[in-house]
SEDO-548221 format. One line per 10 residues: number of its first residue (from 1); their letters; for each residue x, y, z of N, C-alpha, C, O. Coordinates in nm, 4 decimals, padded with zeros to 6 digits. Each point is the difference from the previous one (the first is absolute). Layout:
NUM> a> X/Y/Z/X/Y/Z/X/Y/Z/X/Y/Z | ...
//
This chain:
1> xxxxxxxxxx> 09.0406/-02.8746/-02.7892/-00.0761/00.0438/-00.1164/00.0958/00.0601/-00.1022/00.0942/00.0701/00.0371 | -00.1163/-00.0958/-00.1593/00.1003/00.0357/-00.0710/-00.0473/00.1507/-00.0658/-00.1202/00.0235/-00.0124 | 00.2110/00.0653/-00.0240/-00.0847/00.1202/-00.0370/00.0280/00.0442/-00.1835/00.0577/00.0950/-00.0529 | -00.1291/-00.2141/-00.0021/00.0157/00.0167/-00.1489/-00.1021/-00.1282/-00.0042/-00.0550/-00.0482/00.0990 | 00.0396/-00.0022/-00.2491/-00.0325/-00.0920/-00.0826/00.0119/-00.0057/-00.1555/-00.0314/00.0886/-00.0796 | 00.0898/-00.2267/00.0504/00.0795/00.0427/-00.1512/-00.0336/-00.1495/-00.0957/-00.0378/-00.1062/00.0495 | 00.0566/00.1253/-00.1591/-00.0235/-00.1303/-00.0995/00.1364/00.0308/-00.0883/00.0418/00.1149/-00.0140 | 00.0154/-00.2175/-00.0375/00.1071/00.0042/-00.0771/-00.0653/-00.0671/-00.1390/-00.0328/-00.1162/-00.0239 | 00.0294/00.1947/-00.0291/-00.0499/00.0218/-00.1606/00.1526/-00.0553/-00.0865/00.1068/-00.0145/00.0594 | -00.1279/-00.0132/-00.2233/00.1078/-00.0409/-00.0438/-00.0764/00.1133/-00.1672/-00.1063/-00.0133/-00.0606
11> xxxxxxxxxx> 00.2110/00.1036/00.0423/-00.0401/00.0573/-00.1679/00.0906/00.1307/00.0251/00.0793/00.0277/00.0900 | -00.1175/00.0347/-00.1930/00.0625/00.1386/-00.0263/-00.0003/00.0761/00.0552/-00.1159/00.0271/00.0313 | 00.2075/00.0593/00.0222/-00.0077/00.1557/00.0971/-00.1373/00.0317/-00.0079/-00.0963/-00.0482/00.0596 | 00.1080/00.1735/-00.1775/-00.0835/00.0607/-00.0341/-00.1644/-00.0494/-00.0237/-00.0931/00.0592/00.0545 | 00.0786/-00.1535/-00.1265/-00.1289/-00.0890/00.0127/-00.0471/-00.0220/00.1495/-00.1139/00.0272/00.0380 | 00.2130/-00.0791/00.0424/-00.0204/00.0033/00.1588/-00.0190/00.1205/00.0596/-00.0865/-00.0198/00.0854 | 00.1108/00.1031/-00.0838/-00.0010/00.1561/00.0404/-00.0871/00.0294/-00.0489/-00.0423/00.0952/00.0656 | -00.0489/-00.1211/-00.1796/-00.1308/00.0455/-00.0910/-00.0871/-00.0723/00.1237/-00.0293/00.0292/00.1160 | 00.0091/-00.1208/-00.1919/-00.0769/-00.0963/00.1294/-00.0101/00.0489/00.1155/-00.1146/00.0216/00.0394 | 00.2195/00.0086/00.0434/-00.0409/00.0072/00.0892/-00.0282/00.1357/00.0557/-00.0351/00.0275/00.1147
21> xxxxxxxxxx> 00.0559/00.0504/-00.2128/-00.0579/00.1233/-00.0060/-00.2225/00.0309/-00.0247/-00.0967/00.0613/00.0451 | 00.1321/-00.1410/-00.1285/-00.1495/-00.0379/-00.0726/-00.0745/-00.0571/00.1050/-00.1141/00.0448/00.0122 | 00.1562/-00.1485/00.0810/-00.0860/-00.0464/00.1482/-00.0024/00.0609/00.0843/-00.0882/-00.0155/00.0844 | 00.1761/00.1022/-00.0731/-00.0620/00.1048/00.1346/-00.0732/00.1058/-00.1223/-00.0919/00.0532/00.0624 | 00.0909/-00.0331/-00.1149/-00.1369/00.0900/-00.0743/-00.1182/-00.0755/00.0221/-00.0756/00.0696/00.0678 | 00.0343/-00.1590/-00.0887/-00.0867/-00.0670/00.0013/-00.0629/-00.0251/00.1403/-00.1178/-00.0300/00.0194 | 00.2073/00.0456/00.0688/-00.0075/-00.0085/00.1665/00.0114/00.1482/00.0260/00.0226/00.0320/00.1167 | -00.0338/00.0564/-00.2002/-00.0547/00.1742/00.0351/00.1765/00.0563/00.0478/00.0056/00.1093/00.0563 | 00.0569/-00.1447/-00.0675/00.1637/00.0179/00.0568/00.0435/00.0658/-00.1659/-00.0224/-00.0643/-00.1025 | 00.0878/00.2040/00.1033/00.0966/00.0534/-00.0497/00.1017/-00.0252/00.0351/00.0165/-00.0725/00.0980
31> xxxxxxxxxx> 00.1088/00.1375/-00.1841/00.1455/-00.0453/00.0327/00.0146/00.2110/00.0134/-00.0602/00.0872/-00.0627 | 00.1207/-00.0819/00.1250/00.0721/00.1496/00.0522/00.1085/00.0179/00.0247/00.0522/00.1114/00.0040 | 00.0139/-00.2368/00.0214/00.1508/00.0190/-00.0590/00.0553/-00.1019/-00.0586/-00.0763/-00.0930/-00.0266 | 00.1886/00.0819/-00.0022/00.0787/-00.1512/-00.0817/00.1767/00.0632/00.0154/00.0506/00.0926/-00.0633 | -00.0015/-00.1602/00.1450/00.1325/-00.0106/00.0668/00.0754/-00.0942/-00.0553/-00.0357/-00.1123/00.0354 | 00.1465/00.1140/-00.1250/00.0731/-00.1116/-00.0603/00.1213/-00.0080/00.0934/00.1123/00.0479/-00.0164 | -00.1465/-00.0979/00.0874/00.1394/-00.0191/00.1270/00.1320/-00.0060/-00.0701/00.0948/00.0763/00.0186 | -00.1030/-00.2064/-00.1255/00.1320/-00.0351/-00.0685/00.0568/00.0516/-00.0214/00.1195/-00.0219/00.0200 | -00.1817/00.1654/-00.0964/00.0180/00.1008/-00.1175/00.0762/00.1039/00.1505/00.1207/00.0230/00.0077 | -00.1973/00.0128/00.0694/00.0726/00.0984/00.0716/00.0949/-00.0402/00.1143/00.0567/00.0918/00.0593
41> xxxxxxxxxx> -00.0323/-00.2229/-00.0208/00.0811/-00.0469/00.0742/00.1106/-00.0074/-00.0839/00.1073/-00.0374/00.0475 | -00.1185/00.0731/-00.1883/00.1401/-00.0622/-00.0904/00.0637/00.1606/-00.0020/00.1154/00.0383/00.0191 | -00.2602/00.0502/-00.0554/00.0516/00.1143/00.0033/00.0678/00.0790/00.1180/00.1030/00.0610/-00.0287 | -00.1529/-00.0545/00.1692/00.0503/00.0217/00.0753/00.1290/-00.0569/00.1061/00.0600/00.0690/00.0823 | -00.0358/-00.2331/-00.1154/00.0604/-00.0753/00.0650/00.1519/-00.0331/-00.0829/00.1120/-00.0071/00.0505 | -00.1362/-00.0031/-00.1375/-00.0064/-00.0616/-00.1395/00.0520/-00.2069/00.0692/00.1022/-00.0686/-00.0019 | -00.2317/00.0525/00.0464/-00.0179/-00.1270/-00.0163/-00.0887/-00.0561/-00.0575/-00.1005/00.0637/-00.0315 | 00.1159/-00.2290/-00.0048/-00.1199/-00.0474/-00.0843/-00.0603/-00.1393/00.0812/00.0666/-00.0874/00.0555 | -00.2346/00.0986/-00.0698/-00.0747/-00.0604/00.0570/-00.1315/-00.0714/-00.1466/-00.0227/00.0111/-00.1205 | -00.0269/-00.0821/00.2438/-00.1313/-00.0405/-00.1665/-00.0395/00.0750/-00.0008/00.0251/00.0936/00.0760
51> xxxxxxxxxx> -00.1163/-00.0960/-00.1716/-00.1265/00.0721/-00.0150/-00.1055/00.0404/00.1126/-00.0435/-00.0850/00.0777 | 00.0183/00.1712/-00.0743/-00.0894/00.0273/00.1580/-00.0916/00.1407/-00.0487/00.0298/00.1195/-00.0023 | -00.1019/-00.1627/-00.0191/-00.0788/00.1369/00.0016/-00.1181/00.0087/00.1183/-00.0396/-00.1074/00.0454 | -00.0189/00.2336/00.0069/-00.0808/00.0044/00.0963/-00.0937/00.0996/-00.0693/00.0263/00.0901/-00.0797 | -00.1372/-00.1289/00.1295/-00.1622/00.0869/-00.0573/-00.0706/00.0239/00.1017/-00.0547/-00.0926/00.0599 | 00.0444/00.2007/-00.0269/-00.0855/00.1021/00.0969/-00.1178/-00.0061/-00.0271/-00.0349/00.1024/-00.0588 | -00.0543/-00.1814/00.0746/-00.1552/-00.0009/-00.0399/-00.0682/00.0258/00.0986/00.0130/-00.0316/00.1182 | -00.0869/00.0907/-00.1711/-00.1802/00.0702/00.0880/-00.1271/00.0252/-00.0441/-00.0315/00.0808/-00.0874 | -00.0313/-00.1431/00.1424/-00.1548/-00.0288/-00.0159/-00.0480/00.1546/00.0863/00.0068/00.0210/00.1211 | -00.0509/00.0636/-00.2196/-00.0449/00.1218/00.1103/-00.1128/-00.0238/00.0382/00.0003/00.0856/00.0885
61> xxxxxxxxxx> -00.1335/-00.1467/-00.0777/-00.0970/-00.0110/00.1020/00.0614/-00.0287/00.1237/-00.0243/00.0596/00.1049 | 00.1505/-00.2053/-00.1279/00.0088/-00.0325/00.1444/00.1326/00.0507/00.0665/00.0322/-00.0633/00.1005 | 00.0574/00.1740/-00.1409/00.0826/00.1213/00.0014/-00.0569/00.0847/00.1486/00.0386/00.0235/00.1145 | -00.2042/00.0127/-00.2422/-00.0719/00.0782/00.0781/-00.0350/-00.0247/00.1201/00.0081/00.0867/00.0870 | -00.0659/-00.2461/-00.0558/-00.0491/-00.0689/00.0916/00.0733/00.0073/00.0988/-00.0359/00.0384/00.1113 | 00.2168/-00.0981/-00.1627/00.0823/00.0047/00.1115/00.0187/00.2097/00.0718/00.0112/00.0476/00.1130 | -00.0143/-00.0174/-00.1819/00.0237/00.1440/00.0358/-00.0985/00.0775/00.1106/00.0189/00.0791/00.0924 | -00.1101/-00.1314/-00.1400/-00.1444/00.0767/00.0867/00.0082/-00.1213/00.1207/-00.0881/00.0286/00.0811 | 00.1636/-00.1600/-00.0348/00.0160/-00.0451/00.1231/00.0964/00.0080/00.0142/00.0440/-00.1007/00.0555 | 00.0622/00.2068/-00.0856/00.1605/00.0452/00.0702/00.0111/00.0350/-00.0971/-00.0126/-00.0469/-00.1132
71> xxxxxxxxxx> 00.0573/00.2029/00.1865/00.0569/00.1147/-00.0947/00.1427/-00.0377/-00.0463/00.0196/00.0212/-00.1197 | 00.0781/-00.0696/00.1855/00.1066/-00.0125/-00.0201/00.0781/-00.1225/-00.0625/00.1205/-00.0240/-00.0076 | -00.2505/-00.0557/-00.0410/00.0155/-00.1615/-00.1024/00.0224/00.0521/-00.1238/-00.0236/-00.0894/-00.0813 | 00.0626/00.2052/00.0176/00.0893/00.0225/-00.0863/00.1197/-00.0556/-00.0055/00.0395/-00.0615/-00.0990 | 00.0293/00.0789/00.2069/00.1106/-00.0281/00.0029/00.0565/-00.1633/-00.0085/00.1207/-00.0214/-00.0105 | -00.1933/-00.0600/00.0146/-00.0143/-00.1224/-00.0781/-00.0581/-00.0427/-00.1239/-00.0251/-00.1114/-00.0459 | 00.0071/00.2512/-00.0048/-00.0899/-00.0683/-00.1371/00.0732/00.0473/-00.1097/00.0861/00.0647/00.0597 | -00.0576/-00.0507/-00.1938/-00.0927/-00.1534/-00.0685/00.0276/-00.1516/00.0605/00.0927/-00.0335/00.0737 | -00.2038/-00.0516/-00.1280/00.0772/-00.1580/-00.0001/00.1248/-00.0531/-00.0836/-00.0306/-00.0091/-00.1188 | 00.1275/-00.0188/00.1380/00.0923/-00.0296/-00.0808/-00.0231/-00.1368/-00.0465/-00.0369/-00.0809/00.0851
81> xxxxxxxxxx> 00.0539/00.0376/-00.2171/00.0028/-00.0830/-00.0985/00.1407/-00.0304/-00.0651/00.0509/00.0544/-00.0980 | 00.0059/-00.1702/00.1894/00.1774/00.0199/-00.1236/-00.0108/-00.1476/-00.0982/-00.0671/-00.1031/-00.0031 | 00.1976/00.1783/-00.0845/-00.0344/-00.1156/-00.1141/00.1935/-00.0290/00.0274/00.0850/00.0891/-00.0028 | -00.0601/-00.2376/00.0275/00.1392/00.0068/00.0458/00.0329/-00.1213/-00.0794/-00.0722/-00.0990/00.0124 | 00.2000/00.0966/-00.1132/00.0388/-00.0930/-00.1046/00.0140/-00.1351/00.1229/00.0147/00.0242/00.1198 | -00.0205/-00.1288/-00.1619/00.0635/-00.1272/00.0815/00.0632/-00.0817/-00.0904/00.0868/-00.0345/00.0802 | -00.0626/-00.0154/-00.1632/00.1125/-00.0461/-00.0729/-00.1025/-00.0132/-00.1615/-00.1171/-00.0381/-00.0018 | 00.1869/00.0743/-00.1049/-00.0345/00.0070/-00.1210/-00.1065/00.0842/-00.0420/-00.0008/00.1227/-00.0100 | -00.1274/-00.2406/-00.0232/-00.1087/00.1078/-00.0454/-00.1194/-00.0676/00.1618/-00.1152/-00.0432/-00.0032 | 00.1659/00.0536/00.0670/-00.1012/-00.0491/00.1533/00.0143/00.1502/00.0962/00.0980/00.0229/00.0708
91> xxxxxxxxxx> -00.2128/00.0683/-00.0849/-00.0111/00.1114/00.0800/-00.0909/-00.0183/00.1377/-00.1093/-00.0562/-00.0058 | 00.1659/00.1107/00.1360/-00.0870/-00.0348/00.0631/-00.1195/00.0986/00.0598/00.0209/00.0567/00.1073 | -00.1144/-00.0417/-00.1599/-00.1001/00.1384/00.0689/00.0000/-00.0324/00.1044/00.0207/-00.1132/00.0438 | -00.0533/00.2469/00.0340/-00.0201/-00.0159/00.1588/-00.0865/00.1308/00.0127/00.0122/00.0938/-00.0788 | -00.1025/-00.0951/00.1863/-00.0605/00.1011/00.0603/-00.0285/00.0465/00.1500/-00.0800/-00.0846/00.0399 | 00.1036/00.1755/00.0655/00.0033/-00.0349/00.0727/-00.1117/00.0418/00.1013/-00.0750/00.0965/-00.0150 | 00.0752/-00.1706/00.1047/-00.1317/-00.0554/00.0469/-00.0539/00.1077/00.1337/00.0450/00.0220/00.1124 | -00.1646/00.0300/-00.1902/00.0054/00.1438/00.0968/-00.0287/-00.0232/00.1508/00.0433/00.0749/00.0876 | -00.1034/-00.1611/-00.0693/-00.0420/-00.0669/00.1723/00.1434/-00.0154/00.0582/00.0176/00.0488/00.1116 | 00.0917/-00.1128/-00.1751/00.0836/00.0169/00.0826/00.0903/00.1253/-00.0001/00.0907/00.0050/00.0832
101> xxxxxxxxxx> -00.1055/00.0789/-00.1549/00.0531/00.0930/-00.0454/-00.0202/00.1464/00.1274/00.0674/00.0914/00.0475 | -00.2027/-00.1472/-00.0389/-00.1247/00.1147/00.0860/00.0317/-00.0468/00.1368/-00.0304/00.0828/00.0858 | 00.0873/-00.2012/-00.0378/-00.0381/-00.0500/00.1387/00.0488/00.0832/00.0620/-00.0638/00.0175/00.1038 | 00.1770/00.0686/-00.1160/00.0777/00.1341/00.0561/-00.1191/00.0578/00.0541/00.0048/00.0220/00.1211 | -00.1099/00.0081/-00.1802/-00.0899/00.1512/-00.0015/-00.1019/-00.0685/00.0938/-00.0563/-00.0958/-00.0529 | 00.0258/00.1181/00.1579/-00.0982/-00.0474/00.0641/-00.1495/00.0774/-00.0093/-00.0269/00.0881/00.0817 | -00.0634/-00.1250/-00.1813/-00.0772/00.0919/-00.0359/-00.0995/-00.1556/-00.0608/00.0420/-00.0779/-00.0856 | -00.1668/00.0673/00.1523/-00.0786/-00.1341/-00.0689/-00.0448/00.0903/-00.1403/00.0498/-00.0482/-00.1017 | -00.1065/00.1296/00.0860/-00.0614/00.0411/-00.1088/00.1036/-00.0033/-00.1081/-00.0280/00.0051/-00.1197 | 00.1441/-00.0135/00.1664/00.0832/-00.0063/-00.1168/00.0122/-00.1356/-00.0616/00.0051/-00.0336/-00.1183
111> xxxxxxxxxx> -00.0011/-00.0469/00.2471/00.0512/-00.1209/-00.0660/-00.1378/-00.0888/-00.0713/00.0066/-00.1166/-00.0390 | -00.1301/00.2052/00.0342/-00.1045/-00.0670/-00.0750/00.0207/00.0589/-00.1564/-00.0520/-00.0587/-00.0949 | 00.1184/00.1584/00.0802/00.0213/00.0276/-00.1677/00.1531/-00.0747/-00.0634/00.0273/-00.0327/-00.1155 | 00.0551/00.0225/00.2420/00.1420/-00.1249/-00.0381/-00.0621/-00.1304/-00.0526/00.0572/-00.0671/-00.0860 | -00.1829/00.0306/00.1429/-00.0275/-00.1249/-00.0024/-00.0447/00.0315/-00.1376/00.0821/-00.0528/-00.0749 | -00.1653/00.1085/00.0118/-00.0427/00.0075/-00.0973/00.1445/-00.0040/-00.1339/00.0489/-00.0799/-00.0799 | -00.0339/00.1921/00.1157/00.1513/00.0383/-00.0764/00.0715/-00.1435/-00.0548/00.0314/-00.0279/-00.1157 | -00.0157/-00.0590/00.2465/00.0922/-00.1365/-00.0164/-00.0837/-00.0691/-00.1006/00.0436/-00.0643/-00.0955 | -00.1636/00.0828/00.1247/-00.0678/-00.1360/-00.0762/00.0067/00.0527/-00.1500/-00.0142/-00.0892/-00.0836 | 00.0367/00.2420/00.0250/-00.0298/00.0347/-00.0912/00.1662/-00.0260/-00.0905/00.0160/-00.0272/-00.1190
121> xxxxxxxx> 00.0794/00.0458/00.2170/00.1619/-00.0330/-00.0577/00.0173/-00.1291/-00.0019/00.0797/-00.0270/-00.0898 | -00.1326/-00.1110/00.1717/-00.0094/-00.1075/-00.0304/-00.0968/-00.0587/-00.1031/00.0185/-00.1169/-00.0337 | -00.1202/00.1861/-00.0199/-00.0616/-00.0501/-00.1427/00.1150/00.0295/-00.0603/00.0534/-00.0960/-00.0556 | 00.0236/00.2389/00.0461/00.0698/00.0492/-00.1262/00.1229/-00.1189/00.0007/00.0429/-00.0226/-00.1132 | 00.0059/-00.0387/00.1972/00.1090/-00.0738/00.0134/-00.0811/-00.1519/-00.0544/00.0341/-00.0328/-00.1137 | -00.1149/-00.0416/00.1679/-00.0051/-00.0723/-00.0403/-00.0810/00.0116/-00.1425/00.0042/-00.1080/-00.0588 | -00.0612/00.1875/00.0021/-00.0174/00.0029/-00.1234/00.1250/-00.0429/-00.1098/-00.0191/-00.0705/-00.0992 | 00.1205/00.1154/00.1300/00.1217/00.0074/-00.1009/00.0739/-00.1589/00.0001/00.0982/-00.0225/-00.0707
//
């Protein structure tokens, strides 16, 4: 099982990063953080990589959901959303896929709000 799912889009950073900001709104998902890998791997390493940014998104109903069936499914959350250059203007979104993410946690009640979760990060992916 693979533990992501991704579409390779072709346009602008930023327009892409809108977008795909704008579909997880629409799928109830905020962004809570935004990590420019590039930017701080150059700063801290000083090496250079593509473009890579990562987005911490969370849907708090199902935050909540996961929380109230394991206290300690914080510690996997948010869902991460990366946006990773692949050659020119071809970015590839990815999101990753909370069922496999969760299979660690042996808890069924959990994995009935993963299931949900997935289906709600796979509209946002294949929307774009």
């Amino acid at each position: 099982m693979s533990y992501y799912f991704s579409k390779t889009v072709t346009g602008n950073w930023q327009d892409t990063k809108a977008s795909v900001i704008a579909k997880l709104k629409e799928n109830g998902f905020g962004v809570l953080t935004e990590i420019d890998l590039k930017a701080t791997l150059k700063n801290k390493l000083d090496v250079d990589i593509k473009r890579y940014e990562i987005l911490g998104a969370c849907n708090p109903s199902m935050a909540y959901k996961a929380v109230q069936a394991e206290e300690n499914i914080g510690l996997m959350l948010p869902c991460n959303v990366i946006l990773r250059e692949v050659d020119g203007d071809k970015i590839e979104v990815s999101a990753v896929d909370p069922i496999a993410s969760m299979q660690a946690v042996k808890n069924d009640g959990l994995g009935a709000v993963a299931q949900q979760v997935q289906g709600m990060l796979k509209q946002v992916i294949d929307a774009l």
